[in-house]
C-alpha positions in Angstrom: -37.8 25.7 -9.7 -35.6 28.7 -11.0 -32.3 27.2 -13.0 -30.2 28.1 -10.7 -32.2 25.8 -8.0 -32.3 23.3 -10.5 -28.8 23.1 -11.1 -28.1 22.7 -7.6 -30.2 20.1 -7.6 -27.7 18.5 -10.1 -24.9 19.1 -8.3 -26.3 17.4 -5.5 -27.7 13.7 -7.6 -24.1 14.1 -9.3 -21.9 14.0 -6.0 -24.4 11.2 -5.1 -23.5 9.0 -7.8 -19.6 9.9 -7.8 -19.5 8.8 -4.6 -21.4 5.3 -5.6 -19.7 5.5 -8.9 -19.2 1.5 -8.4 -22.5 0.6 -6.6 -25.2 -0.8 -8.8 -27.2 -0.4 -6.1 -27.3 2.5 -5.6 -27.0 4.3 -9.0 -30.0 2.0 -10.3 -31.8 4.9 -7.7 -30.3 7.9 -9.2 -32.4 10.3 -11.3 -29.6 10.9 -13.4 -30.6 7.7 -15.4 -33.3 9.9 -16.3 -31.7 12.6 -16.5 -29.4 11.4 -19.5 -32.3 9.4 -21.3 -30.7 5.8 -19.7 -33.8 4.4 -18.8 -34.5 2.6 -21.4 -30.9 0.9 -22.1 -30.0 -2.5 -21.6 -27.8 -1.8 -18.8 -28.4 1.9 -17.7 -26.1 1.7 -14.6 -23.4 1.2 -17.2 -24.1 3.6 -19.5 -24.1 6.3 -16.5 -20.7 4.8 -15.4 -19.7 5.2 -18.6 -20.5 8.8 -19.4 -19.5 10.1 -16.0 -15.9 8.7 -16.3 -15.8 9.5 -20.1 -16.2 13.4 -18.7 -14.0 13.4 -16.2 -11.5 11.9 -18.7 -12.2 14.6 -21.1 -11.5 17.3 -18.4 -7.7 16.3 -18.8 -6.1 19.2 -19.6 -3.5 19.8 -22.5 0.1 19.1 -21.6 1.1 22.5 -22.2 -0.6 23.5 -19.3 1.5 23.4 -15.9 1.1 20.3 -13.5 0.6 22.2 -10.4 -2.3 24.5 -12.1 -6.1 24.1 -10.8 -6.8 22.2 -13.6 -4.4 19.5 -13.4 -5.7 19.2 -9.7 -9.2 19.5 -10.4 -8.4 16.3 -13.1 -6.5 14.6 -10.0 -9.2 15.2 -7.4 -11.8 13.3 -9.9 -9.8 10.6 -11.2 -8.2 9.1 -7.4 -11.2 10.2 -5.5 -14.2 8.8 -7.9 -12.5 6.7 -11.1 -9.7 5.0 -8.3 -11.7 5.4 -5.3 -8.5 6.4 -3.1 -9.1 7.3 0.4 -9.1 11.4 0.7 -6.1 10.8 3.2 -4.0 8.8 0.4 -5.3 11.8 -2.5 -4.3 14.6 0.0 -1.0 13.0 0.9 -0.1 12.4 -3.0 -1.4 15.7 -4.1 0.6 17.5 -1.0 -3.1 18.9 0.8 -4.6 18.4 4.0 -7.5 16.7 4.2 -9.6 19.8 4.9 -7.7 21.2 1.6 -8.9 18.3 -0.1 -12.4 18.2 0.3 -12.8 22.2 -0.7 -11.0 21.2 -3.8 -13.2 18.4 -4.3 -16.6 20.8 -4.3 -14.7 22.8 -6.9 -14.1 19.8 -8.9 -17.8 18.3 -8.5 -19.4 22.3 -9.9 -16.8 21.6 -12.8 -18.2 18.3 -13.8 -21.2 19.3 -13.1 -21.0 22.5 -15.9 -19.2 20.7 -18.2 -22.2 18.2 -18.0 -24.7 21.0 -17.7 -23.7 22.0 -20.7 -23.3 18.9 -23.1 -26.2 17.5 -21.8 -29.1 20.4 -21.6 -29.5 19.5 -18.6 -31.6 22.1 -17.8 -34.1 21.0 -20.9 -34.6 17.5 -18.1 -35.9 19.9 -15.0 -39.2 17.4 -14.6 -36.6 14.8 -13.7 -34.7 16.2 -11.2 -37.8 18.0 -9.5 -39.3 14.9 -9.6 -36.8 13.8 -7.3 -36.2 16.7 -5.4 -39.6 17.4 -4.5 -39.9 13.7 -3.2 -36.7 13.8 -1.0 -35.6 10.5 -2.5 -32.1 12.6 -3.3 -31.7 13.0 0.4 -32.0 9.3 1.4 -28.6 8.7 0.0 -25.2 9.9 2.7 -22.4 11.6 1.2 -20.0 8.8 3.6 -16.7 10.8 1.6 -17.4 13.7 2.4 -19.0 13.9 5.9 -16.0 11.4 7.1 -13.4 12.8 9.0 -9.6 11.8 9.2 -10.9 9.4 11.9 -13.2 7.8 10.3 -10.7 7.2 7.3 -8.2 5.9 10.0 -10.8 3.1 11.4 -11.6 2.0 8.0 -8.2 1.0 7.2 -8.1 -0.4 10.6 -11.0 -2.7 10.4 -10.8 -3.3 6.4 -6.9 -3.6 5.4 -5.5 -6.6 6.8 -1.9 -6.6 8.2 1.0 -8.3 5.9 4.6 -8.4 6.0 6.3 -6.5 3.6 10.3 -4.5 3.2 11.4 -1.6 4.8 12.9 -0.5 1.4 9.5 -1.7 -0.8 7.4 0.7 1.8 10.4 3.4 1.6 10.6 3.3 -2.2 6.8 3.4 -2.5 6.6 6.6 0.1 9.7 7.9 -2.1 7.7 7.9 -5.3 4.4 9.3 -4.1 6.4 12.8 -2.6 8.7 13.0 -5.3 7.0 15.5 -7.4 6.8 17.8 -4.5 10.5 17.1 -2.9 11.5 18.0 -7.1 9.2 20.8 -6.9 10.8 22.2 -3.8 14.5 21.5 -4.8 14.6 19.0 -2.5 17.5 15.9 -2.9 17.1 12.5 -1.3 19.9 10.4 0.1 19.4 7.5 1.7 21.2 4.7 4.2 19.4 1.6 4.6 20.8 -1.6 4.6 19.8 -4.2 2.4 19.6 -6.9 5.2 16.9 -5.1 7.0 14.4 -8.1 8.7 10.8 -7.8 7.3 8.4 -5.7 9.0 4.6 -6.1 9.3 1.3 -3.8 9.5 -1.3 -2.4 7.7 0.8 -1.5 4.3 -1.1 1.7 3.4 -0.8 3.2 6.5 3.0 2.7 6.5 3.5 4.4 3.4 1.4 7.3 4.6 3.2 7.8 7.3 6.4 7.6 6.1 5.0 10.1 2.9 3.7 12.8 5.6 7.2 12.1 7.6 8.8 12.7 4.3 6.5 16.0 3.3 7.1 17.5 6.9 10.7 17.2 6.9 10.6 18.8 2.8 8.9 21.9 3.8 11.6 22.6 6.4 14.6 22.8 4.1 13.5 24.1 0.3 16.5 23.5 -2.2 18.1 21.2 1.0 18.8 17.6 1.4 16.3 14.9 2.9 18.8 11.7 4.9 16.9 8.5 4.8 18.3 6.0 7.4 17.9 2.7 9.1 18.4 0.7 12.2 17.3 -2.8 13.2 16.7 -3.8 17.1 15.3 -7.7 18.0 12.0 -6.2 18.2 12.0 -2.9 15.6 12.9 -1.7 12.6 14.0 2.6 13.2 13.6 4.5 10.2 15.4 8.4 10.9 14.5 10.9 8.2 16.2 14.4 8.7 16.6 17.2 6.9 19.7 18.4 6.2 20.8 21.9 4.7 22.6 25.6 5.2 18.7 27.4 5.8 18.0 29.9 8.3 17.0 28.0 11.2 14.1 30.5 11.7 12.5 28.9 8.3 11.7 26.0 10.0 9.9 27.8 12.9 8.0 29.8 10.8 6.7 26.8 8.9 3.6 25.0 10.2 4.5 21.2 9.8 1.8 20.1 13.0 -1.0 18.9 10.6 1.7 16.6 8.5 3.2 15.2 11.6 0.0 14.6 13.6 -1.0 12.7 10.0 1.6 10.5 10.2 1.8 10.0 13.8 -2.3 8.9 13.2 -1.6 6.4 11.0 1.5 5.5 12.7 -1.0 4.2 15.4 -2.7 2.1 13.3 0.4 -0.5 13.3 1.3 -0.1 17.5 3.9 2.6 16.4 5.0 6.2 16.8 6.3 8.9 15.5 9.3 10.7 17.8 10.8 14.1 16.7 14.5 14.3 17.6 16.8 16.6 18.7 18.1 19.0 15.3 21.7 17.9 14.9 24.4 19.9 13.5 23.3 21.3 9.7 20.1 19.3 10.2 16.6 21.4 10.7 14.1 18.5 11.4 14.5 15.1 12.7 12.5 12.9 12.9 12.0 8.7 14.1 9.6 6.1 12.7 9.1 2.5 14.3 8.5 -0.6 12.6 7.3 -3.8 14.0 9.4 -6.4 12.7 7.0 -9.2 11.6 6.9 -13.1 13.3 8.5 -14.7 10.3 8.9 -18.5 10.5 12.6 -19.4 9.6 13.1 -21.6 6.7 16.3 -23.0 6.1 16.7 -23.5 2.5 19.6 -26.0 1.1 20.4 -25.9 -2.7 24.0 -25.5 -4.1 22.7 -23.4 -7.0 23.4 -19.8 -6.4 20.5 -18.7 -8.9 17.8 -21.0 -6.9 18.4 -19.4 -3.6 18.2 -16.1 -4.6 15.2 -17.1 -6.3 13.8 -18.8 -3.7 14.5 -16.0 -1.3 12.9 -13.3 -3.8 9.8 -15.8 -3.1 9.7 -15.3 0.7 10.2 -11.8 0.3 7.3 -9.9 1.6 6.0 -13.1 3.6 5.4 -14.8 7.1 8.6 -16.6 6.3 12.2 -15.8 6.6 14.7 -17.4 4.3 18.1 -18.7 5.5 20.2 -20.3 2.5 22.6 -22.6 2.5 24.7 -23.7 -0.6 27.2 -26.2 0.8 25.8 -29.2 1.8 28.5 -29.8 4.4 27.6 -26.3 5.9 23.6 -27.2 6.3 23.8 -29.5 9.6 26.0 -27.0 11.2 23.5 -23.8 10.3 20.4 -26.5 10.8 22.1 -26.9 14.8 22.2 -23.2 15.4 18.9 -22.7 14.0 16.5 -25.2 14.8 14.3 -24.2 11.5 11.0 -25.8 11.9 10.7 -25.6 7.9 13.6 -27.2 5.5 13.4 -27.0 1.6 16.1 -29.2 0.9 17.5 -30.4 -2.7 18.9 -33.9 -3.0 20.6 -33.5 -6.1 24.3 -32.1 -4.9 27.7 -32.3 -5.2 29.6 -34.1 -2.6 27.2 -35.9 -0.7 24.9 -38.7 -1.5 21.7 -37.6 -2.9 19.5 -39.1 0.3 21.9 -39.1 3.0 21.3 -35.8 4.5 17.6 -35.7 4.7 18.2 -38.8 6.5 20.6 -36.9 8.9 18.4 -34.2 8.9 15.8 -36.5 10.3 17.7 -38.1 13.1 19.3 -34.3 14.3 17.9 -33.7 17.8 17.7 -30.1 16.7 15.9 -30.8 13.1 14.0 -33.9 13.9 10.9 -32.3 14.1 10.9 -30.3 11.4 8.9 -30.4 8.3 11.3 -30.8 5.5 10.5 -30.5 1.9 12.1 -32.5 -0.9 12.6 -30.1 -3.7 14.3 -31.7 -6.7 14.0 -32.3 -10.3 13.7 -36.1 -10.1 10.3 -37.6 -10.2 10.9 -39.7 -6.6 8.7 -38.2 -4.6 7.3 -41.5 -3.0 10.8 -42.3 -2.0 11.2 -38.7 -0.3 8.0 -39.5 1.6 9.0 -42.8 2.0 12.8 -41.2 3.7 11.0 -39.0 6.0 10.1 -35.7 3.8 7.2 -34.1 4.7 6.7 -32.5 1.5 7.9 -33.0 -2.0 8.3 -30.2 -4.6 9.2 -30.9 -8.8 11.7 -28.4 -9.9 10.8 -25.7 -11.3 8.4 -24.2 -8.9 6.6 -21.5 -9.0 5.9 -18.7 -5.6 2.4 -19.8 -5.6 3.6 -23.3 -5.2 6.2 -22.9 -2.7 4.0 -20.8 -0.5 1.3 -23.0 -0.6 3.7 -26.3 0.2 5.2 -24.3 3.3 1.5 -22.7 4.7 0.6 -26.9 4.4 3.5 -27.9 6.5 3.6 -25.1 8.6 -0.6 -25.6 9.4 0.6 -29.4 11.1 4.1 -28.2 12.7 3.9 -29.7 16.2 3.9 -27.3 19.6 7.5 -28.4 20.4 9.0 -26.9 17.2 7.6 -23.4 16.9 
């Protein structure tokens, strides 16, 4: 086998073990472990783990040099495809590549590994054990699944692996915000945005939210260089409409001449993925790009929370944030039947140590209300009574302080046993 066959060779059992970088399985196979003398160790797989991610650290270039050079990307492209195992969608997203980009970049990266290894190593002085392998076919028993996957393929993973939750509009627009940033500063590009803080939870597959919205985000940038990107926000019963336009004195020719399709279709893709779309609007006066993203907003279970501390229910509502439930406080007690009436919560967290009523008397009320009486309310107090809650009607008891884990886990439990008639 000449040397340049044989580093091939390399190159090939290297991108198999990147890619199963975290499979024992499948790296006890490689002929790398020969390769580097491994063998023999106590735990070879780990020692293979460890040298491959020890080179790729050490191919971190020097601060001096700039962040968009091939360098810095070649580092990137190694570390959040093999060390973080990102999906090639989320990598080409962050780094501002399509995905066809991406994966040319990540053969450049694999040969620099692979020479920087080449060389440390003598490789070539270990040709029996790659031959070896070669000559068997064992190296070809092994699929490259990062590589031969399409955008599709990426897109059913997340659909069959990454579980829907509920989450905020302004958690998935911050997150989207902080991934493009680099390339909106790059570009000259200001943000403004002009979402309300009251905004209902939505729900769906997170990741491919924040994608969407990041591709939305990197179409609309490359329309309007040294322009202004509007972030805003509108909730129907059902939705949550998130507009993202760009704004800005450019030559309205720019934005013809600028291919945005492969960004768009991206996001529109993953947009799928949570029964939503993408809609391009209408240009507006000084705007070049428009566009429209749909949320689902998520089935939240209202819980009606009654505490007059100020610092509890803001507490308390940082606890339901992100979750199947939706928080309603109340601070006056006198206030709590009336809100109780027009809500018909079918979950109470109620405290019974406040001002101006007697301590039990309105979970008692609560529990005779024709529009509360089947609702699963939750003593939560710092008195030790909690046979006498039980004892009162209270479904639950709760010892002040609490933490998120507890509360959660109290309200899933009550909520699990809620009868027909209240939901």
């Amino acid at each position: 086998m000449t040397n340049g066959s044989l580093h091939d060779a390399f190159l090939h059992e290297l991108r198999q073990a990147l890619h199963y970088l975290y499979v024992t399985a499948q790296l006890r196979k490689s002929p790398l472990l020969d390769v580097f003398g491994l063998s023999d160790r106590h735990n070879p797989v780990a020692a293979l783990q460890q040298i491959l991610t020890e080179n790729i650290r050490a191919l971190k270039p020097d601060l001096h040099i700039p962040p968009h050079s091939d360098a810095w990307r070649i580092y990137h492209v190694l570390t959040y495809c093999y060390l973080e195992q990102s999906s090639q969608v989320s990598v080409a997203s962050n780094l501002g590549l399509s995905v066809r980009q991406l994966r040319r970049l990540m053969r450049i990266a694999e040969q620099a590994l692979a020479d920087q290894l080449w060389q440390r190593y003598d490789i070539a002085s270990h040709a029996d054990a790659i031959t070896a392998v070669t000559s068997s076919g064992a190296g070809e028993s092994v699929s490259q699944p990062s590589i031969a996957s399409g955008l599709e393929q990426e897109l059913e993973w997340l659909r069959e692996s990454v579980p829907s939750t509920v989450t905020e509009v302004t958690s998935i627009l911050s997150a989207a915000l902080k991934t493009a940033w680099p390339l909106l500063q790059s570009a000259g590009v200001q943000t403004e945005q002009r979402v309300p803080e009251d905004l209902p939870s939505v729900s769906g597959q997170l990741p491919a939210m924040r994608q969407a919205l990041v591709n939305l985000l990197l179409a609309a940038a490359r329309t309007v260089p040294g322009g202004r990107l509007r972030v805003s926000a509108r909730a129907d019963p059902k939705s949550v409409h998130l507009y993202v336009q760009a704004c800005g004195s450019i030559d309205p020719a720019h934005a013809t001449q600028v291919d945005i399709t492969e960004y768009v279709n991206m996001a529109r893709q993953f947009a799928s993925l949570f029964g939503s779309t993408i809609d391009e609007l209408p240009a507006q006066l000084g705007q070049v790009f428009a566009a429209a993203i749909t949320l689902p907003i998520a089935d939240q279970l209202p819980v009606l929370v009654i505490d007059d501390n100020a610092d509890t229910l803001r507490l308390l509502q940082r606890y339901l944030s992100g979750t199947h439930y939706r928080f309603v406080g109340v601070r006056d007690p006198d206030q709590a039947l009336a809100v109780a009436e027009t809500l018909a919560p079918p979950l109470i967290v109620l405290d019974v140590m406040m001002p101006g009523v007697d301590d039990w008397e309105l979970l008692g009320r609560l529990r005779e209300h024709p529009r509360t009486r089947f609702a699963r309310i939750i003593v939560c107090t710092i008195l030790p009574h909690e046979q006498l809650a039980l004892t009162l009607g209270a479904a639950g008891f709760l010892r002040k302080p609490i933490s998120r884990e507890v509360l959660l886990g109290a309200l899933d439990r009550q909520a699990a046993s809620l009868a027909p008639k209240s939901l």
